[in-house]
C-alpha positions in Angstrom: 111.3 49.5 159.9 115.0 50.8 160.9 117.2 49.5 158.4 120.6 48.3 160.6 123.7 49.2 158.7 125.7 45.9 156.9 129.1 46.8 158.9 127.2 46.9 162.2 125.4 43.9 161.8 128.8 41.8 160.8 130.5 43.5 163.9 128.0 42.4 166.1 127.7 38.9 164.2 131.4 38.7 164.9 131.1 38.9 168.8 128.5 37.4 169.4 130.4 34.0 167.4 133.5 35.1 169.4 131.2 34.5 172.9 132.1 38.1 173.9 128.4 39.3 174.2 127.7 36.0 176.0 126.2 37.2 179.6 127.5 35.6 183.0 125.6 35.0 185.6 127.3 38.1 187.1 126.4 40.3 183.9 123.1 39.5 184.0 122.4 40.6 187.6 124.1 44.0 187.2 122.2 44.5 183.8 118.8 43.8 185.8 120.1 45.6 188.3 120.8 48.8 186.3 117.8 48.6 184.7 115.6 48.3 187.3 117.6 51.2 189.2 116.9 53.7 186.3 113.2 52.2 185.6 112.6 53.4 189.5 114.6 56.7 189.0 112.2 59.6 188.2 113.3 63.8 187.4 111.6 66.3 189.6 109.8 66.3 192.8 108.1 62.9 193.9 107.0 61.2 197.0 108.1 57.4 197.3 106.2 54.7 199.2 107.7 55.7 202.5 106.7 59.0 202.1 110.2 60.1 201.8 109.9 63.3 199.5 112.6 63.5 196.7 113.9 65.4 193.7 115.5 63.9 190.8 117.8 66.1 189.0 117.8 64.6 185.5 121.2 65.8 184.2 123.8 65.2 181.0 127.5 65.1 181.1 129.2 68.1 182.0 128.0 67.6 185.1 125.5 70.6 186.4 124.1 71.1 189.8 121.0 72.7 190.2 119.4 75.1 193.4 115.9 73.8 193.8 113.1 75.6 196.0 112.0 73.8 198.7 108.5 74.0 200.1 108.8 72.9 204.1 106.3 73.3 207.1 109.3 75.0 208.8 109.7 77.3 206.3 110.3 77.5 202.5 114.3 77.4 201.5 116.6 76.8 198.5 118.9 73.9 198.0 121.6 72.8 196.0 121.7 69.6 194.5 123.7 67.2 192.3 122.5 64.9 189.5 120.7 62.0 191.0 118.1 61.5 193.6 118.5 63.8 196.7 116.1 63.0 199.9 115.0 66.1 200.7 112.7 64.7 204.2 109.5 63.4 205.1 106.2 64.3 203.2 104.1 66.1 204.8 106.7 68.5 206.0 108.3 68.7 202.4 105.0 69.6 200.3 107.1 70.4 197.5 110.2 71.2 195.2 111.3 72.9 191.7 114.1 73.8 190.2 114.8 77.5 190.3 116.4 78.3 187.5 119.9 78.6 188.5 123.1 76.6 188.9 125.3 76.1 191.7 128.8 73.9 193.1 127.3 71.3 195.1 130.8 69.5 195.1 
C-alpha cells in the first residue's frame, strides 16, 4: 500500500472543504471527455473501424516530429508527422507504417 504523504493529504483535505475540487456539470463532461479521447488514442500504426489506417506518434514535451515509412499500393513513401493521430488513408491501400528512425519539422 502507497503511503500518501501527511502535507498532501491536508492540502487536498483543504480543497476539497473549500468546494474547489467540487466538479460542474461542465467539468465533468470535459473530464469524460478527455478520458475517453486518450482511452481511444493508440501509438503506432492501427486501422480504426472505418478502415481509416492511422499512426499515433506517442510523444513528450519538447515537442518531436517523426518521418514514418509508409507502405501504400501506389507505392511505398516516407512521411513526416507530428505528435498525435495522423490519417494516413484507407486500408487496404495503406497496409502499413513505422517510424524510421529519424526526426523532422512537420511545423
Amino acid at each position: 500500500m502507497k503511503t500518501v504523504p501527511f502535507k498532501r493529504v491536508t492540502a487536498v483535505a483543504a480543497l476539497a472543504t473549500a468546494g474547489l475540487l467540487s466538479a460542474g456539470a461542465t467539468a465533468g463532461v470535459a473530464v469524460a471527455d478527455e478520458q475517453r479521447a486518450a482511452a481511444q488514442f493508440r501509438c503506432g500504426f492501427h486501422i480504426d473501424s472505418n478502415l481509416n489506417a492511422l499512426y499515433g506518434h506517442c510523444d513528450t514535451p519538447p515537442r518531436t516530429d517523426i518521418i514514418i515509412n509508409v507502405e501504400s499500393g501506389s507505392g511505398d513513401y516516407t512521411m513526416c508527422v507530428p505528435p498525435g493521430v495522423t490519417r494516413l488513408g484507407k486500408w487496404p491501400h495503406i497496409s502499413y507504417a513505422a517510424y524510421a528512425g529519424r526526426t523532422c519539422s512537420a511545423r
